[in-house]
N, C-alpha and C positions, 0 to 999 in steps of 0.2 A: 390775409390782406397784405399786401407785399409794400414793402416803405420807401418813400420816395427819394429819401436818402439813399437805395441800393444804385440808384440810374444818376447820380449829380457826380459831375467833372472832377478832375483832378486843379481847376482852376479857379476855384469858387471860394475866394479869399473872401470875398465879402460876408459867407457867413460864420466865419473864424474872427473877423473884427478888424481886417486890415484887409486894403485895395493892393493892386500889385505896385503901387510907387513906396510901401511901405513893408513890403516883403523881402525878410533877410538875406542878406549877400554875405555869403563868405571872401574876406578880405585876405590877400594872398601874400609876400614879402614876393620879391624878387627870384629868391633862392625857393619857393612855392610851399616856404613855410606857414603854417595860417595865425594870422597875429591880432584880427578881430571880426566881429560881424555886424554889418551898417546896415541902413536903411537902403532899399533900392535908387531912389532919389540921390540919394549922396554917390554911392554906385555909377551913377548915367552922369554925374557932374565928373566925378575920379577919370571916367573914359572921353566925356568928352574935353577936359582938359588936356588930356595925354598925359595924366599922370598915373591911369593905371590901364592894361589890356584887360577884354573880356575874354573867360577863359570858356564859359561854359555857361546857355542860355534860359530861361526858366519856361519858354512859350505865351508870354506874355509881348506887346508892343505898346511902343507912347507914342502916338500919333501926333505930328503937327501939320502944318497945313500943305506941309512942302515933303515932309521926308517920316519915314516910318522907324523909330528904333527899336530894337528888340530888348528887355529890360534884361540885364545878367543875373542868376544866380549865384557863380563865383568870378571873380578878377584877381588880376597880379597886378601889385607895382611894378612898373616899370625901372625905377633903383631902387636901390637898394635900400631897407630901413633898417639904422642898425637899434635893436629890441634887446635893451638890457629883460634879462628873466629875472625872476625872485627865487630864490631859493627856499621853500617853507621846509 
């Protein structure tokens, strides 16, 4: 008997425990170094401020009544963040 899990999408956050407004985005510096990873939500806020581009999309959209956006899975700032490292 063949499992139903062999035929479910690449898109089925929901049964991993998070929707697509809650799915990881890789956070990019300017120089497209990766300096963290945020919630999709914060993500769609970073771009539509213009404070970050989206670089690359997950196939996911958030609808509202007017306009369709496609949620990102990674974005670049826009400037520059300068990112002291630690040294361990």
């Amino acid at each position: 008997m063949e499992s139903h899990r062999a035929f479910r999408s690449h898109n089925d956050h929901s049964e991993r425990g998070y929707s697509a407004m809650h799915a990881p985005v890789l956070v990019l510096n300017a120089s497209y170094e990766p300096i963290n990873i945020c919630a999709a939500r914060r993500a769609i806020v970073l771009v539509l401020k213009g404070v970050a581009a989206t670089e690359e999309i997950n196939g996911h959209f958030l609808h509202s009544s007017r306009v369709a956006i496609r949620v990102p899975s990674v974005i670049r700032l826009i400037q520059y963040l300068q990112c002291i490292s630690e040294n361990i």
